[in-house]
C-alpha positions in Angstrom: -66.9 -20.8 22.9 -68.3 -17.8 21.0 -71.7 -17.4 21.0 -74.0 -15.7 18.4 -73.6 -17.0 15.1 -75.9 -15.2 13.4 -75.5 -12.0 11.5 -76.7 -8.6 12.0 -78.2 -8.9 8.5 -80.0 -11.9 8.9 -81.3 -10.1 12.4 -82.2 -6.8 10.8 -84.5 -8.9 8.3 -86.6 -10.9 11.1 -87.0 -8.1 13.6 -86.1 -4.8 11.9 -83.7 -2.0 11.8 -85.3 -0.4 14.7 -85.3 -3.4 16.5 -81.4 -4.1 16.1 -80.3 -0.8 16.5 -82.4 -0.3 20.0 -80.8 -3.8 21.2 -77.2 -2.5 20.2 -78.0 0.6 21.9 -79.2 -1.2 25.2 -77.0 -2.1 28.0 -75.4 -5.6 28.5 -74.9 -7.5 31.3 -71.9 -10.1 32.1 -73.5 -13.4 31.7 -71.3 -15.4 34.1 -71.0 -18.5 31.6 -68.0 -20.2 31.9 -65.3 -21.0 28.5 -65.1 -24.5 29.0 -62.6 -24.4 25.4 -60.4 -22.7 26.9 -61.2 -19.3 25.7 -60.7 -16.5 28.4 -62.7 -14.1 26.9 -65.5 -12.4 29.2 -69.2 -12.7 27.7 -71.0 -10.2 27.9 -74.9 -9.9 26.3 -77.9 -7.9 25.9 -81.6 -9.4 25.1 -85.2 -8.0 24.2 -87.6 -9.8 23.3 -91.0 -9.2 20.8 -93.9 -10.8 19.3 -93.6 -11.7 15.4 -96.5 -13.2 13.8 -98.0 -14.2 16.9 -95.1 -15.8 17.9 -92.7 -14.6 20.7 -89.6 -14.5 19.5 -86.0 -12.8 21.3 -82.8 -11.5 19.6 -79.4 -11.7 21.8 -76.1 -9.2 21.3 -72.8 -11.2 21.9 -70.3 -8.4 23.1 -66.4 -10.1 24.7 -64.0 -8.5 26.3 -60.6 -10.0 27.5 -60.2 -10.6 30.9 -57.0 -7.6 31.1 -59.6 -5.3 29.4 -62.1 -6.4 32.3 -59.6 -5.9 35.3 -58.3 -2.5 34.3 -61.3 0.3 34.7 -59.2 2.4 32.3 -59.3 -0.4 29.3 -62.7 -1.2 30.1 -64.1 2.7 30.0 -62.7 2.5 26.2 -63.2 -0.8 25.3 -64.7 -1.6 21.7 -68.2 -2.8 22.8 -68.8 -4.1 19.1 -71.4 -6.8 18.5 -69.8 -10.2 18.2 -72.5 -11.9 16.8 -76.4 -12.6 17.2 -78.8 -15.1 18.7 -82.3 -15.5 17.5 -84.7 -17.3 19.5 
């Protein structure tokens, strides 16, 4: 199951440009969770986290790679690494 179904847009116009582009520009991690839909896709995510109106508030990148792309150091040193999708918390 794909997470991250919110739009760069609709990201860019709670936390800013700035904001995005630094969190797209960040490393990600592999986050481990398991595709329980039978997906085999690996996860992969990035998260930073700020204070907007007082609130605190944290915006997750959605990256997925296959698991042949994961396996092979050759695929993976090329892969696309394009966002997926967002999270906003």
């Amino acid at each position: 199951m794909i997470k991250g179904t919110n739009t760069r847009e609709a990201s860019v116009a709670i936390f800013g440009e700035k904001f995005v582009a630094d969190l797209e520009q960040s490393e990600c991690e592999q986050t481990g969770r398991c595709q329980c839909d039978g997906d085999t896709d690996v996860e992969f995510a990035s998260t930073r986290s700020t204070e907007i109106n007082g609130e605190k508030r944290a915006l997750t990148a959605y990256y997925y790679q296959t698991e042949a792309t994961c396996n092979d150091d050759r695929l993976f040193n090329f892969a696309d690494w394009a966002v997926a999708g967002y999270e906003i918390d």
